[in-house]
Predicted model as a PDB file, atoms N, CA, C, CB and O in Angstrom, pLDDT in the B-factor column:
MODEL        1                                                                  
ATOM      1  N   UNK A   1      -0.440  24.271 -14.234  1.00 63.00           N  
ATOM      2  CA  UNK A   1      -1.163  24.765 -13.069  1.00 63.00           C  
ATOM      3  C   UNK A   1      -2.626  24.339 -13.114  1.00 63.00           C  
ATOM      4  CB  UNK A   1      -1.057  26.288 -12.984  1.00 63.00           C  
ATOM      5  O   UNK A   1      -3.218  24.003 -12.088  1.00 63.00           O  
ATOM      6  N   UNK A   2      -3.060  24.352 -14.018  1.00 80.00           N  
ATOM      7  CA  UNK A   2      -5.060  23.911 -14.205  1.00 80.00           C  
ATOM      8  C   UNK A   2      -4.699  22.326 -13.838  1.00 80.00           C  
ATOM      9  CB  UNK A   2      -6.123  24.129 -16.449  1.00 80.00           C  
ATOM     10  O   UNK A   2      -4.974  21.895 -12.718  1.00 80.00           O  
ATOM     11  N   UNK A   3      -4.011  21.409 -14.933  1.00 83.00           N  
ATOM     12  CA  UNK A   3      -4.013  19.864 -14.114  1.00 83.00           C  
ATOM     13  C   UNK A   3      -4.084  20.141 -12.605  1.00 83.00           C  
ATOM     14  CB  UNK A   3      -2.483  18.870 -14.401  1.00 83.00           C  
ATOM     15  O   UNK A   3      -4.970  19.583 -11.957  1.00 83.00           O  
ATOM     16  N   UNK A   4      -3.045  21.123 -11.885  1.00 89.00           N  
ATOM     17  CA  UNK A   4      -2.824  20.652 -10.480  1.00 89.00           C  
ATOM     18  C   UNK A   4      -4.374  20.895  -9.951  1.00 89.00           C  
ATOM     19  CB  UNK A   4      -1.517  21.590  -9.574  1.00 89.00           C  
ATOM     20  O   UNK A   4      -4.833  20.148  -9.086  1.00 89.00           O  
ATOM     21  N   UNK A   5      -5.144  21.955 -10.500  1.00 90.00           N  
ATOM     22  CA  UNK A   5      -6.231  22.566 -10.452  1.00 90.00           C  
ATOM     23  C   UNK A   5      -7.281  20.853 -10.171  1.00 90.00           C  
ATOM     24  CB  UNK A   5      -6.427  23.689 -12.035  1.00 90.00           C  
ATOM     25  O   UNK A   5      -7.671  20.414  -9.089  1.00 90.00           O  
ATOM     26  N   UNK A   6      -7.403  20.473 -11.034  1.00 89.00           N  
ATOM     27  CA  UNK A   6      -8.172  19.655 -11.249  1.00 89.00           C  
ATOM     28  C   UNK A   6      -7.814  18.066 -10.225  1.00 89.00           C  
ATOM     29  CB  UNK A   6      -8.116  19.634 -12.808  1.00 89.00           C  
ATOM     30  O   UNK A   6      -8.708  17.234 -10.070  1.00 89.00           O  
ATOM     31  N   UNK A   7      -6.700  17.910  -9.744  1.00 89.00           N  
ATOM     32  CA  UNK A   7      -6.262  17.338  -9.125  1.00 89.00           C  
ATOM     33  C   UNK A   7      -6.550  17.341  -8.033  1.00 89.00           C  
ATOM     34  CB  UNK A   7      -5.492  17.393  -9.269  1.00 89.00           C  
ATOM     35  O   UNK A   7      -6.674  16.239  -7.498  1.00 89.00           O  
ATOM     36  N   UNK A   8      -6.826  18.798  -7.071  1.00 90.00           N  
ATOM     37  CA  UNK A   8      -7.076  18.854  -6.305  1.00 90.00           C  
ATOM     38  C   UNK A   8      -8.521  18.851  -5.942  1.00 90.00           C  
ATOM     39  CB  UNK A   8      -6.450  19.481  -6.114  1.00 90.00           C  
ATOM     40  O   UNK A   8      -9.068  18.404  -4.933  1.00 90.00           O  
ATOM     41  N   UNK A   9      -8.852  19.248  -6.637  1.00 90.00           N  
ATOM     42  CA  UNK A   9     -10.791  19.144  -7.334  1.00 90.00           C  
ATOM     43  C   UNK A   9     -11.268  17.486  -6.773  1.00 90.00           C  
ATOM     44  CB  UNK A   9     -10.928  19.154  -9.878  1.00 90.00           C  
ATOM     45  O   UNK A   9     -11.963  17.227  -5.790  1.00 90.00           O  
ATOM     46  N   UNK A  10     -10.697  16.600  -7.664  1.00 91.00           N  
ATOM     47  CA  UNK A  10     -10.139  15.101  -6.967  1.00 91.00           C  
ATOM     48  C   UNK A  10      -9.687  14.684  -6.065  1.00 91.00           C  
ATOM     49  CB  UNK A  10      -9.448  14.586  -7.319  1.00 91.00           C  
ATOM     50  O   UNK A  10     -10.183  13.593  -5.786  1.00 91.00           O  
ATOM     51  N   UNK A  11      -8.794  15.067  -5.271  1.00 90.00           N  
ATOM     52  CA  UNK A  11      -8.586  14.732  -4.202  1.00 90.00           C  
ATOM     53  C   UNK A  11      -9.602  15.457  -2.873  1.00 90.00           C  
ATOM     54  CB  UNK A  11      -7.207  14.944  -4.202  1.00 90.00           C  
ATOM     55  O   UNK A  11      -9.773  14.982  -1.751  1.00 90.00           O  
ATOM     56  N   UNK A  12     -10.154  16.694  -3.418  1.00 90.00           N  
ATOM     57  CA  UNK A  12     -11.108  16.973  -2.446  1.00 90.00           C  
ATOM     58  C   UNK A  12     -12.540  15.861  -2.133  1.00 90.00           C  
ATOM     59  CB  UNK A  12     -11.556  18.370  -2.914  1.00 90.00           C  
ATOM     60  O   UNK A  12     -13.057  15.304  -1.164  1.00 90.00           O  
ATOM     61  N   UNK A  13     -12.774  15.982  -3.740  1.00 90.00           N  
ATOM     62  CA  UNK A  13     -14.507  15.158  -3.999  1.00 90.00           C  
ATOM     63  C   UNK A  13     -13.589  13.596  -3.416  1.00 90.00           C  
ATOM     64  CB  UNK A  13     -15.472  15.084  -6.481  1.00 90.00           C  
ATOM     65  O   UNK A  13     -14.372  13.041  -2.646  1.00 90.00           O  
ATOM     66  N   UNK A  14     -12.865  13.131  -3.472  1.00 88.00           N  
ATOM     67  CA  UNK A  14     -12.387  11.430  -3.183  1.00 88.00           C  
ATOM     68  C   UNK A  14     -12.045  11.749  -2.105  1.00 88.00           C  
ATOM     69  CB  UNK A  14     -11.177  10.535  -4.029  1.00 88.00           C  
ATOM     70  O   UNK A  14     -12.288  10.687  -1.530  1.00 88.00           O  
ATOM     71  N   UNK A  15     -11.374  12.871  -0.780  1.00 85.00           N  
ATOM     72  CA  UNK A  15     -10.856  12.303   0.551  1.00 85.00           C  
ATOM     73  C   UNK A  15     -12.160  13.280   1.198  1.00 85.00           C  
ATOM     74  CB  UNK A  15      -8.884  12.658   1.093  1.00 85.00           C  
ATOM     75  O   UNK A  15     -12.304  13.121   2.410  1.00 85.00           O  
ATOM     76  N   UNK A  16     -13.022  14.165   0.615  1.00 85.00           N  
ATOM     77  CA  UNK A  16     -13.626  14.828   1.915  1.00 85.00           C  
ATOM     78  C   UNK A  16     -14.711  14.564   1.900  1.00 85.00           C  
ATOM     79  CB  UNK A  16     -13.576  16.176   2.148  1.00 85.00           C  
ATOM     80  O   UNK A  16     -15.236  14.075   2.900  1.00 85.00           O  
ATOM     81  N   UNK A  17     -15.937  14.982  -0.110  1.00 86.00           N  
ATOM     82  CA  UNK A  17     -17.107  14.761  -0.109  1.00 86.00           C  
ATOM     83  C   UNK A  17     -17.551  12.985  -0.176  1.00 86.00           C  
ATOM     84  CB  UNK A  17     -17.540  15.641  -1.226  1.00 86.00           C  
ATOM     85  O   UNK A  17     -18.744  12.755   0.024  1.00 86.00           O  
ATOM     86  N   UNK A  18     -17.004  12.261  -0.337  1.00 88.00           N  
ATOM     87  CA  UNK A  18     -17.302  11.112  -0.317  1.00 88.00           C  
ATOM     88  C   UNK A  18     -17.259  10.192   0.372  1.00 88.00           C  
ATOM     89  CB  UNK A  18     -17.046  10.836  -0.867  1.00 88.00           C  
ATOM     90  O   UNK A  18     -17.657   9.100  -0.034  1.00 88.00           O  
ATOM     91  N   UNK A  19     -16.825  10.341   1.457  1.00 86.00           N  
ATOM     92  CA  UNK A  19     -16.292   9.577   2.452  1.00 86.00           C  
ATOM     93  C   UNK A  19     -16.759  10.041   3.766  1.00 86.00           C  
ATOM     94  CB  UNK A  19     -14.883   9.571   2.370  1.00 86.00           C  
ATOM     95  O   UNK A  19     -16.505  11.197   4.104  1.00 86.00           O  
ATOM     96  N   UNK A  20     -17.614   9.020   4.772  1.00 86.00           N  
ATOM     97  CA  UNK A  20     -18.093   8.867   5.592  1.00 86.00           C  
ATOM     98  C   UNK A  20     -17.072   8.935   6.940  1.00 86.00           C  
ATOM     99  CB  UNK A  20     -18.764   7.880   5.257  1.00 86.00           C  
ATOM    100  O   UNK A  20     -15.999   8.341   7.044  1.00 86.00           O  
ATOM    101  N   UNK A  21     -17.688   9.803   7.927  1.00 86.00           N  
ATOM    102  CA  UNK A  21     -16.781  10.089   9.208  1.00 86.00           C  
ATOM    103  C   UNK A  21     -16.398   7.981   9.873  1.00 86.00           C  
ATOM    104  CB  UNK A  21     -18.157  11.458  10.754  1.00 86.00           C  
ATOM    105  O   UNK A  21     -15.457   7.666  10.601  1.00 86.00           O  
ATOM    106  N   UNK A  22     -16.981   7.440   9.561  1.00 89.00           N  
ATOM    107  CA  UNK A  22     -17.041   5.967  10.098  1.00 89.00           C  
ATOM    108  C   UNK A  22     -15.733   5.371   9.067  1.00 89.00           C  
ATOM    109  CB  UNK A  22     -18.854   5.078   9.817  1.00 89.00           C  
ATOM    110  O   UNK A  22     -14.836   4.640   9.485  1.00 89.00           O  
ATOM    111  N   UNK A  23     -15.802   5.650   8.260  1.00 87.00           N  
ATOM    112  CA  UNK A  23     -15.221   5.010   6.634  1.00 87.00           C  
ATOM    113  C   UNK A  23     -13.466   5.516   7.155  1.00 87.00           C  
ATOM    114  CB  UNK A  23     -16.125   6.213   4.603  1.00 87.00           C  
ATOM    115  O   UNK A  23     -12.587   4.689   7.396  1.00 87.00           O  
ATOM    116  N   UNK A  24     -13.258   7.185   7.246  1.00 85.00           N  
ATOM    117  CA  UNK A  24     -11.900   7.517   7.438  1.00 85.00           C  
ATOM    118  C   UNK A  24     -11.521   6.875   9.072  1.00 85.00           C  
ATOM    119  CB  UNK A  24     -11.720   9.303   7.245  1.00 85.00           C  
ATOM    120  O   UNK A  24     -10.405   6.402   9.289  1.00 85.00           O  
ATOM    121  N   UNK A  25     -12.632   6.934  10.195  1.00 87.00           N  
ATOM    122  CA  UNK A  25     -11.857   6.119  11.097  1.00 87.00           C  
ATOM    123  C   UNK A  25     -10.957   4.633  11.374  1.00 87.00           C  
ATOM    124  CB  UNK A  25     -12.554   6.110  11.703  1.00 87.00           C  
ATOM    125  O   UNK A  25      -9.891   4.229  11.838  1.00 87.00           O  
ATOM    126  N   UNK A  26     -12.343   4.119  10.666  1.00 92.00           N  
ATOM    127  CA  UNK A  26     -12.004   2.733  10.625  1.00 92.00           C  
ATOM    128  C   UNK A  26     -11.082   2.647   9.674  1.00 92.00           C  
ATOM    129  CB  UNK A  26     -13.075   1.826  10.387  1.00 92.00           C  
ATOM    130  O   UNK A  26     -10.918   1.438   9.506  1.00 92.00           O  
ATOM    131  N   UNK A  27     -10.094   3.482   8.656  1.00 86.00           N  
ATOM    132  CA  UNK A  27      -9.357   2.649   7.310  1.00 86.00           C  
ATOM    133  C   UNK A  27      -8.104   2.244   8.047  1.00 86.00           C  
ATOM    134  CB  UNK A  27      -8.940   3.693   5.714  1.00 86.00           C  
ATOM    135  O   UNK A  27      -7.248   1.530   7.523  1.00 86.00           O  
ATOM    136  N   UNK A  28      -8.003   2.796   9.480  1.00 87.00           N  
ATOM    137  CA  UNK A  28      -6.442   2.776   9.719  1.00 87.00           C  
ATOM    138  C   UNK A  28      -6.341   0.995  10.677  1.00 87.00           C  
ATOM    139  CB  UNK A  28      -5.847   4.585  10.955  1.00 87.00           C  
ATOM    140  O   UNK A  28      -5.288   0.407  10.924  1.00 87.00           O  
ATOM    141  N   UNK A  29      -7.310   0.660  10.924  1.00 93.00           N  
ATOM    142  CA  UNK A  29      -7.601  -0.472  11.429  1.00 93.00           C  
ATOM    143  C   UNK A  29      -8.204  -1.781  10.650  1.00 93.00           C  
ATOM    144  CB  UNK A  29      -8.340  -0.099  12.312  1.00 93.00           C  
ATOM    145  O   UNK A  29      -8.016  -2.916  11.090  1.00 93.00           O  
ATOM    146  N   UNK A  30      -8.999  -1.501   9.366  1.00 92.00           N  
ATOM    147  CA  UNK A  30      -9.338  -2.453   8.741  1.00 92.00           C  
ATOM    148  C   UNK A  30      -9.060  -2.444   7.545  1.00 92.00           C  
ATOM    149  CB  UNK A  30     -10.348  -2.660   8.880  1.00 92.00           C  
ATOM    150  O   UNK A  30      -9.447  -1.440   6.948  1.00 92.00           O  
ATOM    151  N   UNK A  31      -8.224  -3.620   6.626  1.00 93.00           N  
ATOM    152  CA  UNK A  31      -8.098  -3.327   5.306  1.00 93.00           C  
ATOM    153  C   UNK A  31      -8.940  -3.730   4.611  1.00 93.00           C  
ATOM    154  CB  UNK A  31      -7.144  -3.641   4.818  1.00 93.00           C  
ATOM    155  O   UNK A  31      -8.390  -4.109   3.578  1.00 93.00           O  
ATOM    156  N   UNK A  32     -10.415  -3.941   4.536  1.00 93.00           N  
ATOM    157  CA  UNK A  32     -11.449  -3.976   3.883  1.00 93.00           C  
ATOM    158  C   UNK A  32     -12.162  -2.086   3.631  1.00 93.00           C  
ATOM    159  CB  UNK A  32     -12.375  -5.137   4.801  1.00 93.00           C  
ATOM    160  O   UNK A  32     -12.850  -1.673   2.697  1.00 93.00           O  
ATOM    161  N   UNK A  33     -11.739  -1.457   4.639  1.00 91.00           N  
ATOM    162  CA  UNK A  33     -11.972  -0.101   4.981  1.00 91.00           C  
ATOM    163  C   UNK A  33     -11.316   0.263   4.149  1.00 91.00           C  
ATOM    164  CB  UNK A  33     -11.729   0.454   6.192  1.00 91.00           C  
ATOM    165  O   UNK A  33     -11.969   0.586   3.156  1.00 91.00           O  
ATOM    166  N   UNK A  34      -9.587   0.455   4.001  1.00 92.00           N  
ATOM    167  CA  UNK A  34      -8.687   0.672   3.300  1.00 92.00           C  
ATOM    168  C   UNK A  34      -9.137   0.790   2.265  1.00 92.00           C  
ATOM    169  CB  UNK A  34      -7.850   0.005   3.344  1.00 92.00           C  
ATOM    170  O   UNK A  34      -9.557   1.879   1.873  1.00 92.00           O  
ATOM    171  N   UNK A  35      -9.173  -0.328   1.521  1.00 94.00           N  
ATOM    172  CA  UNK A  35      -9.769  -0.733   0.448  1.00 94.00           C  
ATOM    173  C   UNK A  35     -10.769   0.123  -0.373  1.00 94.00           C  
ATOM    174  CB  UNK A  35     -10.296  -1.765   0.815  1.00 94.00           C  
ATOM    175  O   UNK A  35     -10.545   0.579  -1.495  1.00 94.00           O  
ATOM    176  N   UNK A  36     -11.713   0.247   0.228  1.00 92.00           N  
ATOM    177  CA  UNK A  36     -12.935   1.146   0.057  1.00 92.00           C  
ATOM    178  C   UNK A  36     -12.434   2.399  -0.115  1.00 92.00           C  
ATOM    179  CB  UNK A  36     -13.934   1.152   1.208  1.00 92.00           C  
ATOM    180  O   UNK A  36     -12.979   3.009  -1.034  1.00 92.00           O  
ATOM    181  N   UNK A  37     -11.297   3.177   0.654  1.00 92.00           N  
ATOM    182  CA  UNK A  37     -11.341   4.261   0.834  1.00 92.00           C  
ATOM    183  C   UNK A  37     -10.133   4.480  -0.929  1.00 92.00           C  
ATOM    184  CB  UNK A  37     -10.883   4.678   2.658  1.00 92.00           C  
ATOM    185  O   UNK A  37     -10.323   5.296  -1.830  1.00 92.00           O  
ATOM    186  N   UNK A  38      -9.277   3.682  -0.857  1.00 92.00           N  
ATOM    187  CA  UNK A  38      -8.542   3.448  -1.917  1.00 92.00           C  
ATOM    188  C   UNK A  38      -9.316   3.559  -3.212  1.00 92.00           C  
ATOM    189  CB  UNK A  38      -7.951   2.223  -1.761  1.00 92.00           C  
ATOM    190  O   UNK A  38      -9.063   4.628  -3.768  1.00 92.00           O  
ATOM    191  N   UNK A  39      -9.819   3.118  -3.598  1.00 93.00           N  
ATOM    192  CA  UNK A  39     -11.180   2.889  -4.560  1.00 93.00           C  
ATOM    193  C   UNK A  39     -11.865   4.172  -4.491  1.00 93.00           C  
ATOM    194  CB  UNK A  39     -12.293   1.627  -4.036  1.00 93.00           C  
ATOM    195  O   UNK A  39     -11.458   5.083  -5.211  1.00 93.00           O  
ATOM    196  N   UNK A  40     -12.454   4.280  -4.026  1.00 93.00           N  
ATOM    197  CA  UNK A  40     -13.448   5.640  -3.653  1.00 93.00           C  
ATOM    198  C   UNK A  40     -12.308   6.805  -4.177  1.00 93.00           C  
ATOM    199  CB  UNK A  40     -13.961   5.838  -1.580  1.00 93.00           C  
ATOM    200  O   UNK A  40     -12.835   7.762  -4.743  1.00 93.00           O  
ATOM    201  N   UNK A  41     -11.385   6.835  -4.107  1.00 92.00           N  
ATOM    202  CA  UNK A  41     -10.285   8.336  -4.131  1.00 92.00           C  
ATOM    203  C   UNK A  41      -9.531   8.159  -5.678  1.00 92.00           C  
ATOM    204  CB  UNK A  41      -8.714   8.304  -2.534  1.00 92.00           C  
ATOM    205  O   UNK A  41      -9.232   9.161  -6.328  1.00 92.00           O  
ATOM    206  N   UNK A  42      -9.305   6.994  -6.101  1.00 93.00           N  
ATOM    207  CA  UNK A  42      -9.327   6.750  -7.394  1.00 93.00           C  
ATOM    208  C   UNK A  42     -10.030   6.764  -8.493  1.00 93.00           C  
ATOM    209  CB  UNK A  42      -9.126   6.088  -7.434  1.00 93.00           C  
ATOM    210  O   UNK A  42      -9.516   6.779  -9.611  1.00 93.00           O  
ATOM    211  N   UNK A  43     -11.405   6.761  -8.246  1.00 94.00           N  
ATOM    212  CA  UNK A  43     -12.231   7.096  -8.840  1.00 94.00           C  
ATOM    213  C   UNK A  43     -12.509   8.696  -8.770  1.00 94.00           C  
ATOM    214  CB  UNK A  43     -13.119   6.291  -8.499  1.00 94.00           C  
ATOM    215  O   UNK A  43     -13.209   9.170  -9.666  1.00 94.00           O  
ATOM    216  N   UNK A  44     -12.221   9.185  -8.196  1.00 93.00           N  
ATOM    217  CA  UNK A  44     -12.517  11.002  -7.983  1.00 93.00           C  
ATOM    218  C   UNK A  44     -10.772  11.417  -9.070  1.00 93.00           C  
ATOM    219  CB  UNK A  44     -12.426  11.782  -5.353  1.00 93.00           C  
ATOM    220  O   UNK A  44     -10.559  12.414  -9.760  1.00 93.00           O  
ATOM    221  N   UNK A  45      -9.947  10.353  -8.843  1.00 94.00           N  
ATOM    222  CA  UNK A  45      -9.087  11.099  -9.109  1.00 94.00           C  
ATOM    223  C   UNK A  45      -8.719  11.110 -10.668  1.00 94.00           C  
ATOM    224  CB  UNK A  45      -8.121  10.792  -8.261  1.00 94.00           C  
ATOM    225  O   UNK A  45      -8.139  11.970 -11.331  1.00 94.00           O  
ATOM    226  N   UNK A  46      -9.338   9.663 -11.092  1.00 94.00           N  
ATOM    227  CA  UNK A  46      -9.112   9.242 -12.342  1.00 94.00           C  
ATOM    228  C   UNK A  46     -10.830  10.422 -13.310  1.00 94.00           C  
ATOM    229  CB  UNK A  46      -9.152   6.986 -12.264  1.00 94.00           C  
ATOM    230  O   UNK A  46     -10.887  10.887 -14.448  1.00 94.00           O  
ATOM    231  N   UNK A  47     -11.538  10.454 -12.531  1.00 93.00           N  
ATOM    232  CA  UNK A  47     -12.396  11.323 -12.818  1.00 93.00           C  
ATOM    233  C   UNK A  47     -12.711  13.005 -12.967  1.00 93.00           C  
ATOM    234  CB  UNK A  47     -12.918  10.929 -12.218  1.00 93.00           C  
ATOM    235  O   UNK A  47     -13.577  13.682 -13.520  1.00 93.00           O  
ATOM    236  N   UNK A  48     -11.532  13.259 -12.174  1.00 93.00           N  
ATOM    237  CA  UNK A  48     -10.876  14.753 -12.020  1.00 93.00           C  
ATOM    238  C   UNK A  48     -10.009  14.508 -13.679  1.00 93.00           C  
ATOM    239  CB  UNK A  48      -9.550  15.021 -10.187  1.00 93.00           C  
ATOM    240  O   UNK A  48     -10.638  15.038 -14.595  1.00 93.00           O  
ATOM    241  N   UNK A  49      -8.985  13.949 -14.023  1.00 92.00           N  
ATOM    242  CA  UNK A  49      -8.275  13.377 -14.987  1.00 92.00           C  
ATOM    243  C   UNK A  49      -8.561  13.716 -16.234  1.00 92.00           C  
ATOM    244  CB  UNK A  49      -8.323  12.192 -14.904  1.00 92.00           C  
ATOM    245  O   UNK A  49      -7.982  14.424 -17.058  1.00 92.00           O  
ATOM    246  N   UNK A  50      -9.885  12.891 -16.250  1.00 90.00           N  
ATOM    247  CA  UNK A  50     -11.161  12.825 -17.359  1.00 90.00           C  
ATOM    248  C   UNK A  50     -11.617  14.153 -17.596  1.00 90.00           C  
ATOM    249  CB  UNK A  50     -12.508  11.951 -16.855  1.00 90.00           C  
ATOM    250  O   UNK A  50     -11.681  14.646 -18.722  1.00 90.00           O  
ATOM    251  N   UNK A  51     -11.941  14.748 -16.519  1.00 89.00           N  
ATOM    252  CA  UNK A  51     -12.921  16.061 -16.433  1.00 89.00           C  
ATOM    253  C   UNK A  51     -12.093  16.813 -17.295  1.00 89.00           C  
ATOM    254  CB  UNK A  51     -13.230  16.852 -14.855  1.00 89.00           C  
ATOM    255  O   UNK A  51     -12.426  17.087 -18.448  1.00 89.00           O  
ATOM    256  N   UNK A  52     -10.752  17.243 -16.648  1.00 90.00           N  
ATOM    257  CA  UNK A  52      -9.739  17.996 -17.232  1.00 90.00           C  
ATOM    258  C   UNK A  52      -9.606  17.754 -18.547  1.00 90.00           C  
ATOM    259  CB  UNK A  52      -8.577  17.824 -16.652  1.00 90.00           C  
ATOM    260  O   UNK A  52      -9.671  18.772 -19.236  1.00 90.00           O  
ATOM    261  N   UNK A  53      -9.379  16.366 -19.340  1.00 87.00           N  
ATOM    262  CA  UNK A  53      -8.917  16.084 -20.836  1.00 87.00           C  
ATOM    263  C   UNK A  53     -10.368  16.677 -20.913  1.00 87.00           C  
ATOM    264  CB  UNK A  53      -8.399  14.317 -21.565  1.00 87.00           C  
ATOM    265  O   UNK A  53     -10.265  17.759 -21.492  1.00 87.00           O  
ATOM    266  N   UNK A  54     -11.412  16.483 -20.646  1.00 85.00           N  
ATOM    267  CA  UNK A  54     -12.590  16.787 -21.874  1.00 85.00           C  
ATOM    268  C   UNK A  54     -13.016  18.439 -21.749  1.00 85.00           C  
ATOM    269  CB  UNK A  54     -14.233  15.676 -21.582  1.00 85.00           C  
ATOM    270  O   UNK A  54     -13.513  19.044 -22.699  1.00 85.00           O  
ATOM    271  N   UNK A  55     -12.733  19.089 -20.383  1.00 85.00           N  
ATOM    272  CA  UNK A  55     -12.312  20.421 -20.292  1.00 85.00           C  
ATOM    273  C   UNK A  55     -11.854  20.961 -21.141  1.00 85.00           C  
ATOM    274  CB  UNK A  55     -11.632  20.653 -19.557  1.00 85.00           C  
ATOM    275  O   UNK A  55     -12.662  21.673 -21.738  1.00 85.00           O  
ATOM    276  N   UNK A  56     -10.719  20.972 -21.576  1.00 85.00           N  
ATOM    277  CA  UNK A  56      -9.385  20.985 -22.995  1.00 85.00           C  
ATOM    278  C   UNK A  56      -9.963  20.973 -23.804  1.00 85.00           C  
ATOM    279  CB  UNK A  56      -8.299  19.894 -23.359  1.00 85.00           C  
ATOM    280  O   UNK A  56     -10.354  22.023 -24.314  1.00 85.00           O  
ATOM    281  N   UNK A  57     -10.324  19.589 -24.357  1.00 83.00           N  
ATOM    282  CA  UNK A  57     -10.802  19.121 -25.605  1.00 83.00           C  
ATOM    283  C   UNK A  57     -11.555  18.868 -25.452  1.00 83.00           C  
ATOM    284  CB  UNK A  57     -10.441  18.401 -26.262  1.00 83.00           C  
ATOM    285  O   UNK A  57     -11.454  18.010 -24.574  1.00 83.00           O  
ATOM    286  N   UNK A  58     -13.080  19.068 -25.862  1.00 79.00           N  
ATOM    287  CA  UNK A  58     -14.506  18.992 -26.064  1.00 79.00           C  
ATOM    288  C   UNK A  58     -14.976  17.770 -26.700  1.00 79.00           C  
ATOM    289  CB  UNK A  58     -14.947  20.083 -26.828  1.00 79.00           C  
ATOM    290  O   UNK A  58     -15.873  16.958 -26.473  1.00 79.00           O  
ATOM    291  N   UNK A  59     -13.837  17.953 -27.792  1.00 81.00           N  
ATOM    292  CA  UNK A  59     -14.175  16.889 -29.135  1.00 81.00           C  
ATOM    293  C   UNK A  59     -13.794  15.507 -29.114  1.00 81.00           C  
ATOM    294  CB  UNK A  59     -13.477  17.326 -30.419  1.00 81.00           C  
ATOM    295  O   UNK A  59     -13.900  14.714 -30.048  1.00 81.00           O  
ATOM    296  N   UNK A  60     -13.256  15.248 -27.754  1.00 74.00           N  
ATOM    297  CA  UNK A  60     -13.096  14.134 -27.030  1.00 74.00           C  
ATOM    298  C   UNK A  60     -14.394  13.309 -26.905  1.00 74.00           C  
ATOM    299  CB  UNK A  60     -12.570  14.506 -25.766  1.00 74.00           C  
ATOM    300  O   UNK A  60     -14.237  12.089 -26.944  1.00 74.00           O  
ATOM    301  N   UNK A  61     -15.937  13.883 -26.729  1.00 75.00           N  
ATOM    302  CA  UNK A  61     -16.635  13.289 -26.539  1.00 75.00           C  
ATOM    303  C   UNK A  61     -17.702  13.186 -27.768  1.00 75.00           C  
ATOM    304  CB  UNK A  61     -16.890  13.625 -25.439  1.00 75.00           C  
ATOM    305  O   UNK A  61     -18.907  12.935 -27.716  1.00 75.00           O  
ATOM    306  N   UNK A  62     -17.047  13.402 -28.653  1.00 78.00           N  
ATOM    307  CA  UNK A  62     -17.497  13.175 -29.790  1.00 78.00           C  
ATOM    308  C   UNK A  62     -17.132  12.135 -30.831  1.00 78.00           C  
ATOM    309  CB  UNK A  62     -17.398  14.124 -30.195  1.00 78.00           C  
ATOM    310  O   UNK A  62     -17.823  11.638 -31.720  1.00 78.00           O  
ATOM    311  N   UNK A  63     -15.515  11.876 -30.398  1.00 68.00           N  
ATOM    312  CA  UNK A  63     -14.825  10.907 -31.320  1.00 68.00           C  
ATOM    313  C   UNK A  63     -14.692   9.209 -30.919  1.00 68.00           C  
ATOM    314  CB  UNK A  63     -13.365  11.508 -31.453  1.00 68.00           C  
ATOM    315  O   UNK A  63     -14.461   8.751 -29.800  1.00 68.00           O  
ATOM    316  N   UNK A  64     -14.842   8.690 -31.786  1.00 61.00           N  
ATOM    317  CA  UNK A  64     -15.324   7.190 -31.712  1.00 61.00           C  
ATOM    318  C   UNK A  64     -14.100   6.397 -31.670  1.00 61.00           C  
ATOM    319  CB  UNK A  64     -16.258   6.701 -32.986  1.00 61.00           C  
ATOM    320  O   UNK A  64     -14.162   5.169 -31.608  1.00 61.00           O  
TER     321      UNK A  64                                                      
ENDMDL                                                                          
END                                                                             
């Protein structure tokens, strides 16, 4: 249940706070838009991901 937690954490910050009212119109018409928006939501999501493992485990950011 906390992953889904954090998942959605990600999918909020990648489809709502980051993304420009111009950016979600245009993705359905341009795949350079697409693109951007693809990218942009992967990064929130792979970063939600992250957040969560080092959430857990602390000592994650300690080990080499």
């Amino acid at each position: 249940m906390d992953s889904l937690f954090f998942l959605f954490l990600g999918h909020f910050a990648g489809d709502y706070s980051f993304q420009s009212d111009a950016l979600v119109k245009s993705k359905s018409v341009s795949f350079i838009a697409l693109f951007i928006h693809s990218c942009i939501y992967s990064i929130c999501i792979i970063g939600a991901i992250l957040l969560r493992d080092i959430f857990y485990n602390p000592n994650l950011l300690y080990e080499v």
